[in-house]
Backbone of each chain as ProteinMPNN parsed JSONL, in Angstrom:
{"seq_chain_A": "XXXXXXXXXXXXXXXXXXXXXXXXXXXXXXXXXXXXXXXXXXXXXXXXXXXXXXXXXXXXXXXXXXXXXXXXXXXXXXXXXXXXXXXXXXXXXXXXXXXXXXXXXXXXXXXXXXXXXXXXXXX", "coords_chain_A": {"N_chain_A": [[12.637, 7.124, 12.624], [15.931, 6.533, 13.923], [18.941, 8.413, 12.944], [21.237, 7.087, 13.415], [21.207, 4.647, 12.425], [20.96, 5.359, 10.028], [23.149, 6.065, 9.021], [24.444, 4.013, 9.584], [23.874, 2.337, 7.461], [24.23, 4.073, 5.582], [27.082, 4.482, 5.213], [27.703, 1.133, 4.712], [26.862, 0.801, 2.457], [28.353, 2.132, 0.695], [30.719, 1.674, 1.595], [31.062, -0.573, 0.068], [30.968, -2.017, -2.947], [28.858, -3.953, -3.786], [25.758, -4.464, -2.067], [23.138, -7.107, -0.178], [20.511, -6.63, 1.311], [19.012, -8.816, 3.142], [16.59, -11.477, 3.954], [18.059, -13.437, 6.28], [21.017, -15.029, 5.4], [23.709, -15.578, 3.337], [24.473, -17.615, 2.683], [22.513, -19.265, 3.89], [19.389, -18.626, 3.266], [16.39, -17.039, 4.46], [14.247, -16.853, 3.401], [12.043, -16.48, 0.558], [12.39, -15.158, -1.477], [14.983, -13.641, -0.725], [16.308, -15.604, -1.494], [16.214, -16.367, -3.798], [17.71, -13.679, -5.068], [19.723, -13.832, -3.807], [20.83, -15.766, -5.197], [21.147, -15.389, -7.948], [23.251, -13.502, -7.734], [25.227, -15.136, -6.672], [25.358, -17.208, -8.715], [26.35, -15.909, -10.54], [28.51, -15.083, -9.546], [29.076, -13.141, -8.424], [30.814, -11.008, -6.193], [29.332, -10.217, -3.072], [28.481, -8.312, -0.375], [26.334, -9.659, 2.605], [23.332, -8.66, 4.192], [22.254, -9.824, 7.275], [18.955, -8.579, 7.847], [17.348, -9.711, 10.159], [18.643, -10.133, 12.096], [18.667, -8.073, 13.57], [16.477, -5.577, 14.066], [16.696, -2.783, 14.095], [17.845, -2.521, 11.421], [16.41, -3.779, 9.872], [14.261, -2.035, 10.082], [14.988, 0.069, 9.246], [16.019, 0.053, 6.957], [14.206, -0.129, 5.226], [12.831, 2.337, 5.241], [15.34, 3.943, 4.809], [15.662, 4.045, 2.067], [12.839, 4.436, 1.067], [11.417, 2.269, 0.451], [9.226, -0.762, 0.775], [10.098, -3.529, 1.471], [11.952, -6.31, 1.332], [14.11, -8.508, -0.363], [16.916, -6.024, -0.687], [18.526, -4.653, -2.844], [21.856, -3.03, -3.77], [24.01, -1.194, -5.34], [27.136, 0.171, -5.562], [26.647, 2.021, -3.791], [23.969, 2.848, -4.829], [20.001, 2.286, -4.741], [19.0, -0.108, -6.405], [16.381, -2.587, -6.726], [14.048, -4.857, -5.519], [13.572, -8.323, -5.339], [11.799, -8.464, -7.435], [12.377, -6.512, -9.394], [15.03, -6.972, -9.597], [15.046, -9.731, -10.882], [13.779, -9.343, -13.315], [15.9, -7.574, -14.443], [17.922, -9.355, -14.707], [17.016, -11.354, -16.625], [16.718, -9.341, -18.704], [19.409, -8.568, -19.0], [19.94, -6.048, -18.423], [21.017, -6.069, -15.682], [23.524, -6.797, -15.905], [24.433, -4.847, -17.446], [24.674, -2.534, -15.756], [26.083, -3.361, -13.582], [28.784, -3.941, -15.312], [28.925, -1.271, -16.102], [29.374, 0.316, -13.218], [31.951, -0.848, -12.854], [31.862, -3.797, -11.413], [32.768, -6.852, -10.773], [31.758, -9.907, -12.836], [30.503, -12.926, -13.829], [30.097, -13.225, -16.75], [29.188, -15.423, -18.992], [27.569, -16.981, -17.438], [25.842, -15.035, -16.817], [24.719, -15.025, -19.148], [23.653, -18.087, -19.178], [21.711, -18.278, -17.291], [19.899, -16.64, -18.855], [19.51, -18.062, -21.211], [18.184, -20.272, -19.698], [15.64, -19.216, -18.918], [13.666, -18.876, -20.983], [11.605, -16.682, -22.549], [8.377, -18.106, -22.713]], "CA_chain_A": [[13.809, 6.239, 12.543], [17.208, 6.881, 14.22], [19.853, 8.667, 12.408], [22.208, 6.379, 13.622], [20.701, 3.618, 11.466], [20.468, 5.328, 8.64], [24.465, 6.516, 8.432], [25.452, 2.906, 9.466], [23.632, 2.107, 6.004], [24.484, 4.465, 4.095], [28.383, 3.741, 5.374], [27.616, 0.282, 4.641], [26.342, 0.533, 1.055], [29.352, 3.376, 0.209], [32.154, 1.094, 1.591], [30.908, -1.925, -0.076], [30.132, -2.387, -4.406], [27.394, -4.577, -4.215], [24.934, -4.977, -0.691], [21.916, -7.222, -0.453], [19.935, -6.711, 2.564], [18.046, -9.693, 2.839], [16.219, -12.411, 5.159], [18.722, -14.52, 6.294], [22.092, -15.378, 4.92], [24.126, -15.782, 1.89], [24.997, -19.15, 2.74], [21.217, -19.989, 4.356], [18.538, -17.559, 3.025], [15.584, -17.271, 5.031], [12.928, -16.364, 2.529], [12.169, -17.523, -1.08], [12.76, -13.631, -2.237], [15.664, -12.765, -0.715], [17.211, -16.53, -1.307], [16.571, -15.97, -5.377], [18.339, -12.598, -5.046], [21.19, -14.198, -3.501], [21.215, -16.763, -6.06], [21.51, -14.913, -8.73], [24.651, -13.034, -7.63], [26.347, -16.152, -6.421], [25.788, -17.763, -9.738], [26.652, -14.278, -11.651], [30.108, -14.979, -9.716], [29.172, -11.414, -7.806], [31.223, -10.927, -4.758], [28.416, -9.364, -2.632], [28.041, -8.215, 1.471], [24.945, -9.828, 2.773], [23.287, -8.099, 5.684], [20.403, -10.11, 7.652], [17.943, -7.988, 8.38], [16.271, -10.705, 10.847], [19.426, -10.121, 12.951], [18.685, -6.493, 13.603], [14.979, -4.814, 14.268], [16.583, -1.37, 13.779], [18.338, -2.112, 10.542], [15.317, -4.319, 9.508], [12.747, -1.328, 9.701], [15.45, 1.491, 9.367], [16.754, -0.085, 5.513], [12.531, -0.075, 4.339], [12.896, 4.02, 5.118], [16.503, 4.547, 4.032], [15.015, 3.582, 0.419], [11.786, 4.408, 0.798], [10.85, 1.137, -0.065], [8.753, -1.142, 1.912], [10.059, -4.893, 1.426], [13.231, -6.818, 1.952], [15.249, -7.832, -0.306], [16.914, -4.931, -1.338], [20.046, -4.772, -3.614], [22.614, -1.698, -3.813], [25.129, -1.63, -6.165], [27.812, 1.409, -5.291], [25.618, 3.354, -2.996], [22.357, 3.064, -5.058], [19.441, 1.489, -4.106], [18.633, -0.887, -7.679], [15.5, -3.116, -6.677], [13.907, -5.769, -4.543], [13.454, -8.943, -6.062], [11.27, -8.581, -8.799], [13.27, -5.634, -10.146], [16.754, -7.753, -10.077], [15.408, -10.775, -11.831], [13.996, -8.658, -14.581], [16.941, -6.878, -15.004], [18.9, -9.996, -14.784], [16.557, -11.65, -18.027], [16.995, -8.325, -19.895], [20.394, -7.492, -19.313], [20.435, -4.507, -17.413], [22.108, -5.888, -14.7], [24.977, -6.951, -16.567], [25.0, -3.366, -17.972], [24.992, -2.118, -14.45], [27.711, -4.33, -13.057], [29.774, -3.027, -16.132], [29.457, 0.452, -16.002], [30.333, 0.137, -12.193], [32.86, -1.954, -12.775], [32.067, -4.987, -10.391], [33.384, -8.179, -11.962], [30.859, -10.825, -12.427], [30.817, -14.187, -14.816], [28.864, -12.844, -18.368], [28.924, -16.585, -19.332], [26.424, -17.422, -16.197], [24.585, -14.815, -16.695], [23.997, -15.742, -20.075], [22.806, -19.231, -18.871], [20.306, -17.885, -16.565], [18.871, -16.198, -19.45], [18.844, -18.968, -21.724], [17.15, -20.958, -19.361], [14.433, -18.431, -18.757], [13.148, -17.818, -22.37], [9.98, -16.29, -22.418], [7.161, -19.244, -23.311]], "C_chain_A": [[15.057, 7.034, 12.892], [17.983, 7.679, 13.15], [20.944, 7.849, 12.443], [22.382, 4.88, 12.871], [20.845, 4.036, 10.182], [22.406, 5.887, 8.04], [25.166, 5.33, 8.872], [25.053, 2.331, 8.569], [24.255, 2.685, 5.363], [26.216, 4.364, 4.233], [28.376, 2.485, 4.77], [27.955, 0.202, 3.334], [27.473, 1.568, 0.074], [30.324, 2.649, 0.764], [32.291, -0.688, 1.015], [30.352, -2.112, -1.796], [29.351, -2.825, -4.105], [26.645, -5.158, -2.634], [23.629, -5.416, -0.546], [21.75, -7.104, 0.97], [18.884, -7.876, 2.623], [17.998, -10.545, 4.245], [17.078, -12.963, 5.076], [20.355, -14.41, 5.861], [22.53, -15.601, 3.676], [23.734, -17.004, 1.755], [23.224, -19.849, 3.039], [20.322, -18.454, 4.374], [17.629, -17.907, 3.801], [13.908, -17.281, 4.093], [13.121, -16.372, 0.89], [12.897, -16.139, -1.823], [13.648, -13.233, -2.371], [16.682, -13.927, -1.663], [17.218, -16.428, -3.298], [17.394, -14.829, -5.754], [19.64, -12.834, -4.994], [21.644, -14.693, -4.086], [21.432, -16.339, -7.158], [22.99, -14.331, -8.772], [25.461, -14.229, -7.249], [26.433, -16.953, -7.912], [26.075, -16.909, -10.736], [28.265, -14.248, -11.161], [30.456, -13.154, -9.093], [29.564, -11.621, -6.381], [29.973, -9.969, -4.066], [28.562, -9.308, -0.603], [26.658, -8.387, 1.892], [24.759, -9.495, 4.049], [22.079, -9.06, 5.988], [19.779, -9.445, 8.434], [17.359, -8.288, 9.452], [17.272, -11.011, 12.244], [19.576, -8.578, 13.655], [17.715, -5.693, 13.712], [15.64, -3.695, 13.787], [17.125, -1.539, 12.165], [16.571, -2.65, 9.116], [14.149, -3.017, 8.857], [13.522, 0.167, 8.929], [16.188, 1.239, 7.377], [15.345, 0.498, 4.531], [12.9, 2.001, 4.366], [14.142, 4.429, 4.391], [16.12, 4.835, 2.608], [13.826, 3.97, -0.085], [11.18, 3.104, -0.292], [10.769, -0.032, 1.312], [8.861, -2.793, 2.375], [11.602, -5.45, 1.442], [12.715, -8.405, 0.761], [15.577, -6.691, -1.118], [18.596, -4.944, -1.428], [20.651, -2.986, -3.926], [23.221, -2.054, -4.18], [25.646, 0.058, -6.333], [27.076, 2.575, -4.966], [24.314, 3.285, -3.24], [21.511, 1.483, -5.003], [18.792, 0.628, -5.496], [17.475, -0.968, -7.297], [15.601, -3.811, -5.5], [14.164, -6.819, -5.862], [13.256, -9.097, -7.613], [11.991, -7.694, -10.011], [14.651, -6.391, -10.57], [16.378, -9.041, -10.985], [15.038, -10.55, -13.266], [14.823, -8.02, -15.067], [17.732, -7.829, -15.176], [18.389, -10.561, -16.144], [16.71, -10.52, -19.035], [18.417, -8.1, -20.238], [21.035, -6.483, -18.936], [20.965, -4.855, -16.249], [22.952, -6.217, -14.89], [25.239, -5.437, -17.043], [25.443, -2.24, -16.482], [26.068, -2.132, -13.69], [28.871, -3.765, -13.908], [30.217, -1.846, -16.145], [30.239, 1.023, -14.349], [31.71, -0.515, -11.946], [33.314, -2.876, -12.071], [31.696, -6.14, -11.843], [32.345, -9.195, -11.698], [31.28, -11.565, -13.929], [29.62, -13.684, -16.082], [28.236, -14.455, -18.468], [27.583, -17.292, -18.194], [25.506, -16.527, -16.26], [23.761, -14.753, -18.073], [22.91, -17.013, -20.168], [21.975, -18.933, -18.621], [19.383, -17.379, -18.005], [18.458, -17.297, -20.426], [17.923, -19.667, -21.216], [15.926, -20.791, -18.649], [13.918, -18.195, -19.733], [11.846, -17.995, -21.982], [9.251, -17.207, -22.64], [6.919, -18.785, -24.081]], "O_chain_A": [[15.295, 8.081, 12.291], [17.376, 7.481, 12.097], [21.677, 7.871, 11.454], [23.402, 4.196, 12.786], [20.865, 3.236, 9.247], [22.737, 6.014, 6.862], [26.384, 5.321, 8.696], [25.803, 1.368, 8.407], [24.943, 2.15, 4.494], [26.725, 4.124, 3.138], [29.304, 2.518, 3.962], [29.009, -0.291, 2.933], [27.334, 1.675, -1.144], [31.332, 3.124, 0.242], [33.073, -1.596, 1.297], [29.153, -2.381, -1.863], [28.502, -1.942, -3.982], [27.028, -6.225, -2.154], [22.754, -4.561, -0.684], [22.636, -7.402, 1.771], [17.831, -7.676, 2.018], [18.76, -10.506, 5.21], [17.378, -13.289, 3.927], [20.824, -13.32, 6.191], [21.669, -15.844, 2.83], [22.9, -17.46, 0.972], [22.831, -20.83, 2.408], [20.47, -17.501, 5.139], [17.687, -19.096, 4.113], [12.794, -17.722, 4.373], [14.159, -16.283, 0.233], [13.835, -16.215, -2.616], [13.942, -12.58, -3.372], [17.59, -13.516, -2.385], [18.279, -16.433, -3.922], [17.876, -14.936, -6.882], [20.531, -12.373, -5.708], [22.871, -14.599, -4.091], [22.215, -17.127, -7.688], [23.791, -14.617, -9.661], [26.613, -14.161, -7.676], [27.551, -17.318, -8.273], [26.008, -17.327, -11.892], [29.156, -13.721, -11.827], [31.396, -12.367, -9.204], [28.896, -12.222, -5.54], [29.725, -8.923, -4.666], [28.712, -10.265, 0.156], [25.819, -7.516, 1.66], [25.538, -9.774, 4.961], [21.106, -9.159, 5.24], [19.907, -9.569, 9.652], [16.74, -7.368, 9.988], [16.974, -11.764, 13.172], [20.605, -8.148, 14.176], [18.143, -4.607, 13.322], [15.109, -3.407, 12.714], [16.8, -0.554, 11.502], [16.039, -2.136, 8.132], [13.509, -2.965, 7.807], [12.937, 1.045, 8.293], [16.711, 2.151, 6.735], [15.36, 1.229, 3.541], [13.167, 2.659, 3.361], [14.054, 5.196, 3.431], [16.338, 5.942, 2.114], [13.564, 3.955, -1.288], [10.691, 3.127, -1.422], [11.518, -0.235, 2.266], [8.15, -3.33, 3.224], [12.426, -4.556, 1.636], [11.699, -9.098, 0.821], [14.864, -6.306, -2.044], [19.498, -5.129, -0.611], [19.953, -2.016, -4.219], [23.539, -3.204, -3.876], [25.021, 0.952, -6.904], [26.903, 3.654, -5.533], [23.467, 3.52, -2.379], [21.876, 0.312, -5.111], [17.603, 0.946, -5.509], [16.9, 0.12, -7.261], [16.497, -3.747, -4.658], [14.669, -6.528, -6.946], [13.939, -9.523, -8.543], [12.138, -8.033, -11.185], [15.18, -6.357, -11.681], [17.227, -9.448, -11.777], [15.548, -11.128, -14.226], [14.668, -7.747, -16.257], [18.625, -7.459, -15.938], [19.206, -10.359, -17.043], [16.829, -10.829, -20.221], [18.788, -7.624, -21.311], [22.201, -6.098, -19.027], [21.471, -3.921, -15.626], [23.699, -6.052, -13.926], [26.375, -4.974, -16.935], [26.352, -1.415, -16.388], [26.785, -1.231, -13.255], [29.817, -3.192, -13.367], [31.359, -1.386, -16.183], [31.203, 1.777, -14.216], [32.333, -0.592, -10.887], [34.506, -3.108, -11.87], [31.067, -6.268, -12.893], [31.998, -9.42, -10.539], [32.0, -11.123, -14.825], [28.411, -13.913, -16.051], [27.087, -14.731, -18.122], [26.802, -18.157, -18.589], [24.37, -16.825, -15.89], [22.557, -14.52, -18.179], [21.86, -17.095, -20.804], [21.055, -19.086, -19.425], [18.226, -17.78, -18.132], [17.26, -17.545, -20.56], [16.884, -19.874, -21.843], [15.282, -21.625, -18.013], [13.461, -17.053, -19.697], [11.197, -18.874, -21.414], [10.008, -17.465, -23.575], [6.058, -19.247, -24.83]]}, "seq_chain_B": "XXXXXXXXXXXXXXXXXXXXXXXXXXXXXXXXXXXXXXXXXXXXXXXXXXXXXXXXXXXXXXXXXXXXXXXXXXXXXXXXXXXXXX", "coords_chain_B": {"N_chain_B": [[-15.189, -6.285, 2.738], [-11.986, -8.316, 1.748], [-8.688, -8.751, 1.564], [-7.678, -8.765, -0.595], [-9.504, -7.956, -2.479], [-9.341, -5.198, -1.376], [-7.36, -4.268, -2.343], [-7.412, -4.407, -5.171], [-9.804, -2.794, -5.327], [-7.971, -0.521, -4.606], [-5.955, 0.049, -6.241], [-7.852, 0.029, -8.847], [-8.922, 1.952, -8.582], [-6.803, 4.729, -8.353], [-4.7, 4.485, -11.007], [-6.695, 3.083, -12.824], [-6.154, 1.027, -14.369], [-5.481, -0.869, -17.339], [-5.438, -3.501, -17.643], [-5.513, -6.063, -14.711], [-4.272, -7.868, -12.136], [-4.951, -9.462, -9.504], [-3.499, -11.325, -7.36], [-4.139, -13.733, -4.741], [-1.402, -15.17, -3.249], [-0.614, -16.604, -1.184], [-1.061, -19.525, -0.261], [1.114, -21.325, -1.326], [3.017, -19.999, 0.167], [2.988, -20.954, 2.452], [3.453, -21.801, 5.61], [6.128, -20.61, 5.601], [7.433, -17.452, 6.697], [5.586, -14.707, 7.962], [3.196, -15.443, 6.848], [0.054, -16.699, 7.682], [-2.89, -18.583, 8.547], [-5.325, -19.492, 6.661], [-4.854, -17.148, 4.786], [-4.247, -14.085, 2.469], [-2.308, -12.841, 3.022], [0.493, -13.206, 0.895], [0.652, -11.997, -1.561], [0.439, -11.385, -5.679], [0.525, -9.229, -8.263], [-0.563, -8.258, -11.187], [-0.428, -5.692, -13.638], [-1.204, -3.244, -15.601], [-0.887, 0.252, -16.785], [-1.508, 3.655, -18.437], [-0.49, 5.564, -16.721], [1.848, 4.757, -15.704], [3.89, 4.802, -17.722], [6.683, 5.198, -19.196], [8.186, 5.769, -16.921], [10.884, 4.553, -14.217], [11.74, 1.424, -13.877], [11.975, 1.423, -10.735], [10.237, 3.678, -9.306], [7.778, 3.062, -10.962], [7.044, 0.792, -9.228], [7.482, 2.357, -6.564], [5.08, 3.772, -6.995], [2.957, 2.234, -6.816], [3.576, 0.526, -4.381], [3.098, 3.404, -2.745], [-0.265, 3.607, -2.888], [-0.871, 1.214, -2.412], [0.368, 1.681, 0.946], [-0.739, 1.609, 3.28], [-1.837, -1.497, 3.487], [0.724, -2.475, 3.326], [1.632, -2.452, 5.658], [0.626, -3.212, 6.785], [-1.781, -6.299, 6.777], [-0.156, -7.328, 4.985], [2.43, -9.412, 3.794], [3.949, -9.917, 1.873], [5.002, -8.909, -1.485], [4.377, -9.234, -4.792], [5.279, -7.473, -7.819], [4.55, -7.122, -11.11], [4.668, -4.436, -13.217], [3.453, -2.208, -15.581], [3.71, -0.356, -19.211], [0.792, 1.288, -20.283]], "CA_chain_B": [[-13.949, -7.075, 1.282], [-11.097, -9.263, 1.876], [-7.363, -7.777, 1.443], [-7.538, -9.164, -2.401], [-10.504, -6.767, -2.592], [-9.214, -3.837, -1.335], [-5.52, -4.026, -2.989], [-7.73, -4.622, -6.391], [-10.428, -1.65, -5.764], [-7.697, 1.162, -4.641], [-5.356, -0.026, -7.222], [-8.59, 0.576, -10.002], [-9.232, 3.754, -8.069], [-5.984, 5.262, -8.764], [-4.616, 4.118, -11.941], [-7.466, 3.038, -14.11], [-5.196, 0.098, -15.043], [-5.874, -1.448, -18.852], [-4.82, -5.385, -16.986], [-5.21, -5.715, -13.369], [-4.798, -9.018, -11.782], [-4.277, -10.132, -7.881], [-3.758, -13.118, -7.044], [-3.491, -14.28, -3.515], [-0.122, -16.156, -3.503], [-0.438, -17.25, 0.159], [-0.727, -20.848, 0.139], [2.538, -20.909, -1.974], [4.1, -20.246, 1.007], [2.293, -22.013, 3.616], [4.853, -21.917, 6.991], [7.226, -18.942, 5.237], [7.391, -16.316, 7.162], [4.226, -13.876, 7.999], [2.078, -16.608, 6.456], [-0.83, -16.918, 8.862], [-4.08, -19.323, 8.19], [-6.664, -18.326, 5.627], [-4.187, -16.25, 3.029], [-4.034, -12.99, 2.842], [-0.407, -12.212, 3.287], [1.516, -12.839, 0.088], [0.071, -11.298, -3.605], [1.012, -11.407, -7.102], [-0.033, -8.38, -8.868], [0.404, -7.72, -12.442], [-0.897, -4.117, -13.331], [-0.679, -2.336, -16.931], [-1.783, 1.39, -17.053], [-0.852, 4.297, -18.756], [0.336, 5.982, -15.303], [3.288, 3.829, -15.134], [4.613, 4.908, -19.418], [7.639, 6.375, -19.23], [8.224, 5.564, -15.435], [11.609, 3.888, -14.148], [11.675, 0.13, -12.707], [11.925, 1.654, -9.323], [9.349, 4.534, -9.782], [6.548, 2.295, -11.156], [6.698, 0.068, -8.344], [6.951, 3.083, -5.771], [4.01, 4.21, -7.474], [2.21, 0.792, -6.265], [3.78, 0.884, -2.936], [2.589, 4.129, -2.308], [-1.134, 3.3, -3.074], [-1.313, 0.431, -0.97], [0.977, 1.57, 2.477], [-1.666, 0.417, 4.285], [-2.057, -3.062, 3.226], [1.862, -3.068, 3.528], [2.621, -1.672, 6.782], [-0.677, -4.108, 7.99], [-1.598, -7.882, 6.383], [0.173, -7.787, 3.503], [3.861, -9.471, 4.207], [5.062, -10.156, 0.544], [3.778, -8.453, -2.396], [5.303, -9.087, -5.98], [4.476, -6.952, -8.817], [4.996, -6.871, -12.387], [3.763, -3.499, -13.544], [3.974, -2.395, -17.59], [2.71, 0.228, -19.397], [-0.314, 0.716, -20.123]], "C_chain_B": [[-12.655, -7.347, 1.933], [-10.053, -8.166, 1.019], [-7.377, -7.708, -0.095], [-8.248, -7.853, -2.809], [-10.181, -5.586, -2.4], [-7.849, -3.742, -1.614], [-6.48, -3.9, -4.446], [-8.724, -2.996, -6.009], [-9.633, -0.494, -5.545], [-6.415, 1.185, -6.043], [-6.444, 0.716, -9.075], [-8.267, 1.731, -9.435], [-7.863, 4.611, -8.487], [-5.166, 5.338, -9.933], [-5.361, 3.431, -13.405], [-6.817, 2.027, -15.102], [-6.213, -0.527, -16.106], [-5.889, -2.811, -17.976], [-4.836, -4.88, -15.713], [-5.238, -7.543, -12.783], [-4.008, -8.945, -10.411], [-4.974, -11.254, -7.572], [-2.705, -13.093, -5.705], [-2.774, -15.407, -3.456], [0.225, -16.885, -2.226], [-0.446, -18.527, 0.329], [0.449, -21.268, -1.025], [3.877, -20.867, -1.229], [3.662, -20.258, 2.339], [3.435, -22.456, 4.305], [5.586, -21.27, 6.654], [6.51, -18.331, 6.428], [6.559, -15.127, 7.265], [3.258, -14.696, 7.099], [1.149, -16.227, 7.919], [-2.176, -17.528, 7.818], [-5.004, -18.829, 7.668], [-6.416, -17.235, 4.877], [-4.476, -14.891, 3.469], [-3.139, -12.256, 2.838], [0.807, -12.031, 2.446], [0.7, -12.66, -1.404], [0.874, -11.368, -4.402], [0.271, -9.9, -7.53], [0.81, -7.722, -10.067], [-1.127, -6.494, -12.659], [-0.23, -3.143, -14.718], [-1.561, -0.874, -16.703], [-0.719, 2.456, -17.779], [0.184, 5.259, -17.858], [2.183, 5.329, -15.257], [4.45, 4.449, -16.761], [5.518, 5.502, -19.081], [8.454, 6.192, -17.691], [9.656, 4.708, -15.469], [10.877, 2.334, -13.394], [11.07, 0.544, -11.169], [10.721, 2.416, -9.01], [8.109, 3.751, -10.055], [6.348, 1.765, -9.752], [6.149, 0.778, -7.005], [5.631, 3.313, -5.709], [2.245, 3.151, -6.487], [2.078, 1.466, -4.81], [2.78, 1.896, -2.085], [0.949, 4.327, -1.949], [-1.8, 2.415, -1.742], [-0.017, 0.113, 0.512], [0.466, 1.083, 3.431], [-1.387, -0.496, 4.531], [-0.634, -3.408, 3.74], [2.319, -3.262, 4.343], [1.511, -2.634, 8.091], [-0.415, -5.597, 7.335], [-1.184, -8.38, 5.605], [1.947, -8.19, 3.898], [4.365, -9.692, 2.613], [4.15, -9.946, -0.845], [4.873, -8.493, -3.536], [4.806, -8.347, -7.13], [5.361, -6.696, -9.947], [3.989, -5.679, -13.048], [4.063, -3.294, -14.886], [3.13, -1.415, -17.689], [1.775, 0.288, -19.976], [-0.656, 1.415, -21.776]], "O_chain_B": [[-12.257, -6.491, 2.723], [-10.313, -7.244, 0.246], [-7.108, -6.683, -0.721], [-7.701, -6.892, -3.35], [-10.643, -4.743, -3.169], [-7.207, -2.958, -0.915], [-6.064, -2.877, -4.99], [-8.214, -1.998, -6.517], [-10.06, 0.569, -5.994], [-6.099, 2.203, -6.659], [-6.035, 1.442, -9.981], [-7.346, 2.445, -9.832], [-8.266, 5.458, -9.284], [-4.741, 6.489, -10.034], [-4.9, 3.294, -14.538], [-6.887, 2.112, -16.328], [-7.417, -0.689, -15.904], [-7.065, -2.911, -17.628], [-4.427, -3.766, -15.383], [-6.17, -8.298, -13.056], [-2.863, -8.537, -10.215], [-6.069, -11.812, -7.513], [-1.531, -12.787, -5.498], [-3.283, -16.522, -3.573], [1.182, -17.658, -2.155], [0.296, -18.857, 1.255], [-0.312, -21.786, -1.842], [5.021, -21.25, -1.471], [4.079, -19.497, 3.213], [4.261, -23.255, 3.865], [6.229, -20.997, 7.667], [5.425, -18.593, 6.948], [6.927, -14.31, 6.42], [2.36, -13.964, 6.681], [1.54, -15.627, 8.92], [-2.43, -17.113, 6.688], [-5.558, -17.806, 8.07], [-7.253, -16.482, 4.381], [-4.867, -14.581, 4.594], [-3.191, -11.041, 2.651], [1.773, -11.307, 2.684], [0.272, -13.6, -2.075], [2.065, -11.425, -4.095], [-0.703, -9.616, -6.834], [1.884, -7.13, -10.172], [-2.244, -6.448, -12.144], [0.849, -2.555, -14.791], [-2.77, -0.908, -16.473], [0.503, 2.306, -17.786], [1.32, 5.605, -18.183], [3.274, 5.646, -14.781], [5.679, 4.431, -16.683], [5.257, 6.575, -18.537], [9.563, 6.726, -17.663], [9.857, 4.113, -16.527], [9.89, 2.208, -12.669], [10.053, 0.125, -10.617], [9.965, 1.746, -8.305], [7.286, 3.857, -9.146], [5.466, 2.303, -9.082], [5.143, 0.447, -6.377], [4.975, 3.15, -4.68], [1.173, 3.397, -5.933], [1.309, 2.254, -4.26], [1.998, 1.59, -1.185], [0.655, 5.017, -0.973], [-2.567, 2.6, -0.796], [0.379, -0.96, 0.969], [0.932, 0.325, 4.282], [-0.757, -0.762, 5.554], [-0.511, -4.393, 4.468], [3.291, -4.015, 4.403], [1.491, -2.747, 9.317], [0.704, -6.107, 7.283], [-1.432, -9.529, 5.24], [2.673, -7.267, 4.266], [5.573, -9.49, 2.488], [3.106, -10.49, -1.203], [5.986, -7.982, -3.411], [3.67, -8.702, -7.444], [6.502, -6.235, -9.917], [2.811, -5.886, -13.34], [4.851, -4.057, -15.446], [2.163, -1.217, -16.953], [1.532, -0.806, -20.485], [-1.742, 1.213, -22.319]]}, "name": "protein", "num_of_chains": 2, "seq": "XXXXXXXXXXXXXXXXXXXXXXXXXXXXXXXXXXXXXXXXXXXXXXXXXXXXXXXXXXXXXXXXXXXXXXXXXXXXXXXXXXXXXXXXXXXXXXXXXXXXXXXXXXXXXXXXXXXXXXXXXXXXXXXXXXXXXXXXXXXXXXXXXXXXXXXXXXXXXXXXXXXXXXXXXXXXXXXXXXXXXXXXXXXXXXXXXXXXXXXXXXXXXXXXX"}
């Protein structure tokens, strides 16, 4: 993989708090994974930069190596690489990504992401 | 053996997981994206072992990843996993 890919990421994800790389769009997700990812931060009230991957072959294959991780989507919050999916919506039912968001200090709605959790309780 | 099959025997093979379950999640998303006819392409996999104790979020999952690059980098387009320890 290029170098040139991998320092217009890591520029990316260092001039930007919070970056999902995902299928598709904020506004029109392409894929169920990335489009729950997105949904979470838009109803968390998280200003976020969405990149589509599906607009880009080099950033597409060159984000899976930046991370060493092999799936899309993939969330950064001030440079670091958090999770894909499954990692952000467990952290969003526990908590830890409100503790995250805090200690960085990107502003997001507590009260919403309270909801979400209420209306996830465990069975 | 079918992809299910060989994500489930190198997963035993390396971790010795307490819980192992895969479940082919492909008709789920029947016309998504790397779908193709006759499954195969998107998994569930939940996965308790002691390997993982102590391990971060990110770290566990690598852990996976790393196991099955194969499967990932070939018929496997969307793989979700809930790992725990074991």
């Amino acid at each position: 993989m290029s170098d040139a890919v991998h320092d217009r990421i890591r520029d990316e994800v260092g001039s930007n708090d919070v970056v999902l790389y995902m299928k598709g769009t904020a506004q029109m997700p392409q894929c169920g994974f990335s489009s729950k990812v997105a949904g979470v931060l838009n109803y968390m009230g998280v200003p976020f930069k969405d990149v589509n991957v599906l607009a880009d072959d080099a950033v597409r294959e060159g984000i899976k190596s930046f991370s060493d991780w092999p799936t899309i989507p993939q969330l950064y919050i001030k440079g670091e690489f958090v999770g894909g999916c499954d990692i952000i919506v467990e952290m969003t039912l526990s908590g830890e990504l409100d503790e995250m968001f805090e200690k960085n200090g990107v502003a997001f709605d507590k009260a919403a992401a309270e909801k979400i959790r209420e209306a996830n309780q465990p069975a | 053996m079918n992809t299910a099959e060989i994500i489930e025997k190198k997963l035993r093979e390396a971790f010795r997981p307490a819980r192992l379950e895969v479940i082919d999640d492909s008709e789920a998303h029947r016309g998504h994206g790397g779908w193709r006819e006759g499954g195969g392409t998107h998994f569930k996999v939940v996965i308790a072992a002691p390997a993982f104790n102590g391990l971060g979020r990110v770290q566990r999952q690598r852990a996976v990843h790393k196991v099955l690059a194969e499967e990932l980098a070939g018929p496997v387009h969307a793989l979700s996993l809930q790992v725990e320890d074991g």
